[in-house]
C-alpha positions as CSV (number, residue, x, y, z in Angstrom):
1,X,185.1,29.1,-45.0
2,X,183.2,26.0,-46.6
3,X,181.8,23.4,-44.5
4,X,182.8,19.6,-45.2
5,X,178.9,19.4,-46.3
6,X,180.0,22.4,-48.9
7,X,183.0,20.8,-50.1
8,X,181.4,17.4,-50.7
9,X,178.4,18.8,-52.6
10,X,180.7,21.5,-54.8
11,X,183.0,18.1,-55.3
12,X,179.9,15.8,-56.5
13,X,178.0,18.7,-58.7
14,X,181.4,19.4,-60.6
15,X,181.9,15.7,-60.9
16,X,178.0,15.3,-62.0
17,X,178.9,18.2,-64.7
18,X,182.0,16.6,-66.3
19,X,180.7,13.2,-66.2
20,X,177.2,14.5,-68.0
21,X,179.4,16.6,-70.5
22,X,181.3,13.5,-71.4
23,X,178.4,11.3,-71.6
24,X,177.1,14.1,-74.3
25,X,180.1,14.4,-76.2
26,X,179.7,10.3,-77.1
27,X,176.3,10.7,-78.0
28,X,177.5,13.7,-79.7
29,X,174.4,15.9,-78.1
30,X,176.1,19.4,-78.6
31,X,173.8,21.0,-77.5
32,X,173.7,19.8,-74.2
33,X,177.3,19.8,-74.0
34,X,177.3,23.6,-74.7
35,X,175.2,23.8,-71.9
36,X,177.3,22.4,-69.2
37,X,179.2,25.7,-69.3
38,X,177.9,29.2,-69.7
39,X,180.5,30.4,-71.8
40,X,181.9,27.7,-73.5
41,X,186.1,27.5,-74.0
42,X,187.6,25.1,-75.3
43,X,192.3,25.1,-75.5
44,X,193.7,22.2,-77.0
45,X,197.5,22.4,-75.9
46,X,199.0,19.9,-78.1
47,X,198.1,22.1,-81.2
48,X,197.5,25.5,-79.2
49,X,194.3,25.5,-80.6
50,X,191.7,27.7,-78.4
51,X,187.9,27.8,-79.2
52,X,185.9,30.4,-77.3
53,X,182.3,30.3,-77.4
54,X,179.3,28.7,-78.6
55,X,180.1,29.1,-82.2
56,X,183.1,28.5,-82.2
57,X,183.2,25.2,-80.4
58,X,180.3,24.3,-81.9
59,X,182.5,24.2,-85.6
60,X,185.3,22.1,-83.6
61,X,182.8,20.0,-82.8
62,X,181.2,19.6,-86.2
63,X,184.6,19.7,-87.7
64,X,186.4,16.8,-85.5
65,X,183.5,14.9,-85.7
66,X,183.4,14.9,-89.7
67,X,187.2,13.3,-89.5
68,X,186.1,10.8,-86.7
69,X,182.5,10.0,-86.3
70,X,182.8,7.5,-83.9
71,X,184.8,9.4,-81.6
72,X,184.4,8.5,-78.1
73,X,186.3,8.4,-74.9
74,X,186.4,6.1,-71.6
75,X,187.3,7.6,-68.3
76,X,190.4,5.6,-66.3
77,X,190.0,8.4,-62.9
78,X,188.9,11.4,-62.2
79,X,190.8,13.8,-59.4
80,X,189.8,16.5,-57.8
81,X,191.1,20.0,-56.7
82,X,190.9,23.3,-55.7
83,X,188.9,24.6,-58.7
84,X,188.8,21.7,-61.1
85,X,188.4,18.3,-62.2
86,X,191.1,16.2,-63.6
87,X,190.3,13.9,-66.2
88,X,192.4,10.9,-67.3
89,X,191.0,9.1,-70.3
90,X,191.2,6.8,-73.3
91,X,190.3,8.9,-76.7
92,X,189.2,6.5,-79.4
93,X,188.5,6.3,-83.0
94,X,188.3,5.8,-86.6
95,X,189.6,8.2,-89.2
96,X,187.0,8.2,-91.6
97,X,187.1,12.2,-92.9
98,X,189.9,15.0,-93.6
99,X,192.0,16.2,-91.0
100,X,194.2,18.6,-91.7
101,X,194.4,17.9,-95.3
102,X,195.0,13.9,-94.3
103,X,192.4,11.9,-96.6
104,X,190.6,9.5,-94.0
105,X,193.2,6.6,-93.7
106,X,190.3,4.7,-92.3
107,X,192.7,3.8,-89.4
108,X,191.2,4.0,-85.6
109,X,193.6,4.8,-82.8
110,X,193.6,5.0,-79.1
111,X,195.3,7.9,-77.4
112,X,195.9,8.6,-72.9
113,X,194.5,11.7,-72.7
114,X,194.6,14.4,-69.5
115,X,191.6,16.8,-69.7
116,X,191.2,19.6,-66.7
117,X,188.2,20.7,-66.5
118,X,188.5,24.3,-64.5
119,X,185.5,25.7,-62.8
120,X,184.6,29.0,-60.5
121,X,182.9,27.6,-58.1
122,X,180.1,25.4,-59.6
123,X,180.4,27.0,-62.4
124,X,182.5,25.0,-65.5
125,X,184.5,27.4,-67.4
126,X,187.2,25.8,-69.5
127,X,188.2,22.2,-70.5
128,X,191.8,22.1,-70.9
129,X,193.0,18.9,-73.0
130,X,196.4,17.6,-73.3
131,X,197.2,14.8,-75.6
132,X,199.9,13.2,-77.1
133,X,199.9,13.9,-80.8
134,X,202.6,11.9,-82.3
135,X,201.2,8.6,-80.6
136,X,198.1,9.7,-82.4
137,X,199.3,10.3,-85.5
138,X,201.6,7.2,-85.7
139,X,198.1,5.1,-85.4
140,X,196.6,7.5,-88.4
141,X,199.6,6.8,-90.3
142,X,200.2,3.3,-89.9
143,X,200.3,1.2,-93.1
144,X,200.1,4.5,-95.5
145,X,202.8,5.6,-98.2
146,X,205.4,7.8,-97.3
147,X,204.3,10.1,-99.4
148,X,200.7,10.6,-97.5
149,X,202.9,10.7,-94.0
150,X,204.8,13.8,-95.2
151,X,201.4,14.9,-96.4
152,X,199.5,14.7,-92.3
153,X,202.6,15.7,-91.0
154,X,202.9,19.0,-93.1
155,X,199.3,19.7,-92.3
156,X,199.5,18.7,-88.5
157,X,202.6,21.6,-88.5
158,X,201.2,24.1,-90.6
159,X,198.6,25.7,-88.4
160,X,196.8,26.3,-84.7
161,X,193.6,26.2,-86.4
162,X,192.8,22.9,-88.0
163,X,191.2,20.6,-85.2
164,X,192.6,17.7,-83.6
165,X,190.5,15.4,-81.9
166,X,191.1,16.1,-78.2
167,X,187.8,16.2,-76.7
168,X,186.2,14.4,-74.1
């Protein structure tokens, strides 16, 4: 059984590794991002999206970051359980490349996001994101023809694997 001393210090590494891994996603240092896991695996819930492995998240990374460059995210609280790290945040940014077949609308948006960040042990082993997409995607759209709406909404329904920026 852990000791209070155990607990505390298993609490304030995990902590220490999500709040690095954010702090690396804004400066959009991938590579020591991919480092704060071993294996890294990524599931986005609102589009079912799941990317496994360096490569893979590596190109949602790259890919998400060509529609939003400025992406970033500010933490409202952090909770902690059993085997993870709760994540409450504020996703921001400006539309400024193709998603899912959406020219960049050049619109920014600001999207309440819940990120669980699951660990075995010390050890960081999946972040978990749920978002909201439609309050997204209302922001993206805002101000565009009808005709480009129908467009993003066709592509945000078409498929698992275009990405959606959901990151931390």
């Amino acid at each position: 059984m852990a000791t209070p001393q155990t607990s505390a210090d298993l609490r304030a590494l995990r902590e220490r590794t999500v709040r690095d891994h954010f702090a690396d996603e804004i400066r959009q240092d991938f590579d020591a991002v991919l480092s704060t896991f071993p294996h890294p695996h990524y599931e986005l819930i609102a589009s079912g999206s799941v990317f496994d492995g360096n490569a893979d998240v590596r190109k949602y990374y790259t890919e998400s970051r060509q529609a939003f460059p400025d992406q970033r995210s500010e933490i409202i609280q952090l909770r902690h359980t059993d085997d993870a790290v709760i994540v409450e945040f504020w996703l921001l940014g400006t539309h400024r490349g193709t998603l899912n077949g959406l020219p960049p609308t050049g619109n920014t948006f600001r999207c309440r996001m819940i990120a669980l960040f699951l660990f075995d042990g010390g050890t960081l082993v999946c972040e978990r994101v749920y978002l909201d997409s439609l309050t997204m995607m209302q922001q993206l759209l805002a101000g565009l023809p009808m005709d480009k709406k129908l467009q993003a909404l066709s592509g945000m329904l078409a498929g698992k694997e275009a990405p959606m920026p959901a990151t931390a």
